[in-house]
C-alpha positions in Angstrom: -133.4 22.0 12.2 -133.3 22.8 8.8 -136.5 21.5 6.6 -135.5 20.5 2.9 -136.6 22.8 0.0 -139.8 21.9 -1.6 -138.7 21.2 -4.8 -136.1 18.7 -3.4 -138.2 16.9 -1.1 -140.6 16.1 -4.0 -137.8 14.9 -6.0 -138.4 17.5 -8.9 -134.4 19.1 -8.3 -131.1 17.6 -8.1 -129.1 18.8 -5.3 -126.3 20.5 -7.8 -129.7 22.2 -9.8 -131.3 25.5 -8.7 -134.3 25.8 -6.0 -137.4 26.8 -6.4 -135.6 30.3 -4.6 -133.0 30.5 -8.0 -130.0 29.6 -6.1 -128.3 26.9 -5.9 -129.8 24.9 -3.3 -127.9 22.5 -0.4 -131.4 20.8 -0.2 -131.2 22.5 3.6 -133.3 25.3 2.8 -135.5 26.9 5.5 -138.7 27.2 6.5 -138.7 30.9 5.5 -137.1 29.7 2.1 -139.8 27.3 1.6 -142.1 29.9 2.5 -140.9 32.5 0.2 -140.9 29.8 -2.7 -144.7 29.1 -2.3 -145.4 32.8 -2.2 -143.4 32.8 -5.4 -145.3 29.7 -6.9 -148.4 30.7 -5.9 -148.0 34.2 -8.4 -146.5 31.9 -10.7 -149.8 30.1 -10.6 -152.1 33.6 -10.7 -150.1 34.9 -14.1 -150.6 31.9 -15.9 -154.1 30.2 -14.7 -156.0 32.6 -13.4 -156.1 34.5 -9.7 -159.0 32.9 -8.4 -157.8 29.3 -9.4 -154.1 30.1 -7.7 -155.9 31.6 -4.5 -158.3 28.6 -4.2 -155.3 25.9 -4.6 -152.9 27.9 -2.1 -155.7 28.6 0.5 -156.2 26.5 3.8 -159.9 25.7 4.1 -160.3 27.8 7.5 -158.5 31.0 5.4 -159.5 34.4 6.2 -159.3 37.2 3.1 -158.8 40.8 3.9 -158.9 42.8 0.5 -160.4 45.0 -1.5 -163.7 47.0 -0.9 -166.0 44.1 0.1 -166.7 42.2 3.9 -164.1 39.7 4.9 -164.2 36.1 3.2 -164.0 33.5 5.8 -163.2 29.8 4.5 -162.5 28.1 1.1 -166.4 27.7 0.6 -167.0 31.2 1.0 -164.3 31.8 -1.1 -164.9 29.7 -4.0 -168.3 31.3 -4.3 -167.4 34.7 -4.1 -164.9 33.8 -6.5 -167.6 32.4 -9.1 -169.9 35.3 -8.5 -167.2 37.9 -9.2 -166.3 35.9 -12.7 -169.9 35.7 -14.0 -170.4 39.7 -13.2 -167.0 40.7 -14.7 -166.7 40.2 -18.5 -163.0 41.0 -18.6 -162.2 38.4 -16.2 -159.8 35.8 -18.2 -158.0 38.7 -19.4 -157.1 40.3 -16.3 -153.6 39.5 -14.4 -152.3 39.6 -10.8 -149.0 39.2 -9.9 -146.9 40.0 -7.3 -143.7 40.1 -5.9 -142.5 38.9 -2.6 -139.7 41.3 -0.2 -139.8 39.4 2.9 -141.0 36.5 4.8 -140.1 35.7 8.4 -140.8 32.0 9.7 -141.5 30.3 13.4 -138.6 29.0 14.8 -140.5 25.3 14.4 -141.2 26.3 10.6 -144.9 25.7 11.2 -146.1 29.0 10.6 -144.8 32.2 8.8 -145.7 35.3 6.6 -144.6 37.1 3.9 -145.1 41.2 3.0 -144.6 41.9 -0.9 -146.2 44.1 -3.7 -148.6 43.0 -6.0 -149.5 44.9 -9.5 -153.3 44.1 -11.3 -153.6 44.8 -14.8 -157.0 44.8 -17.0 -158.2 46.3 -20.3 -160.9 48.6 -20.4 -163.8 48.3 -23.2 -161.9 50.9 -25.2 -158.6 48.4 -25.2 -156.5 50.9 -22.8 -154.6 48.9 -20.3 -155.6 49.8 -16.1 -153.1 49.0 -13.9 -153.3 48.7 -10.6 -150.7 48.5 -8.0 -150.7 47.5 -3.7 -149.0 46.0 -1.2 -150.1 42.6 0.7 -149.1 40.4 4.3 -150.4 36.6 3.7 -149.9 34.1 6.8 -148.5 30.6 5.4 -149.0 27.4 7.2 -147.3 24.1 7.3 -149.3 21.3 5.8 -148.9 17.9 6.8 -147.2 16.9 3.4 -144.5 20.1 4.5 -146.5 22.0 2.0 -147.0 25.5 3.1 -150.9 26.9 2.3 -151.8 30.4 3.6 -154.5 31.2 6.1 -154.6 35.0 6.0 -154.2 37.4 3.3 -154.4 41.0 4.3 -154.4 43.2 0.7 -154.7 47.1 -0.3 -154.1 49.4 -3.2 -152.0 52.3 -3.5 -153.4 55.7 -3.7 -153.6 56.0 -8.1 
């Protein structure tokens, strides 16, 4: 059975308007529609408020993060904290910028759970104004809310070789 698109079932789209996926939209998108436009939201949300704010709104409170050079973070708490620390030790933090991209998601046949893989590219100035950019690759597991929301559990990350 086909769930309807997020931005439909909140009312926010008109069947004849475009979808959250910039297609027109039947309101009988998919779970792995629906999937790929939270994915899509949720770098939406990292470009223009923040990474750490867009992680900790998208995250499930039981989520597991696989990235970068440090120990796994396990939970929203955990997160949040890590999170805080990081921001206080970095001085460049409200200028830096992670987005990514999505290239494919994949759905349970129920539509409660899925994942997308996608590339991600992480820009920051250096003290002498030089732009660094940084680019990698990602897998994040998403997970049906109760609302039909989707929130992910797991995101596995890693950078290219620069």
């Amino acid at each position: 059975m086909a769930l309807v698109c997020a931005k439909l079932r909140n009312n926010v789209a008109p069947l004849s308007r475009r979808c959250g996926l910039g297609r027109r939209c039947s309101g009988l998108c998919g779970p792995k529609d629906d999937i790929l436009a939270a994915d899509k939201a949720f770098s939406a949300m990292s470009v223009e408020k923040g990474a750490h704010a867009a992680f900790l709104a998208y995250m499930t409170d039981d989520v597991r993060l696989f990235q970068g050079e440090h120990r796994p973070i396990i939970g929203r708490t955990a997160a949040a904290a890590f999170f805080a620390a990081e921001e206080k030790a970095v001085l460049s933090y409200k200028k830096e910028k992670l987005e990514w991209t999505p290239l494919e998601a994949e759905a349970s046949p129920d539509g409660m759970l899925g994942w997308t893989r996608g590339i991600w590219i992480f820009t920051t100035p250096k003290p002498d104004g030089a732009i660094v950019k940084v680019t990698g690759y990602y897998v994040t597991e998403w997970r049906r809310q109760a609302d039909g929301s989707y929130k992910f559990c797991l995101d596995i990350g890693g950078a290219d070789k620069q």
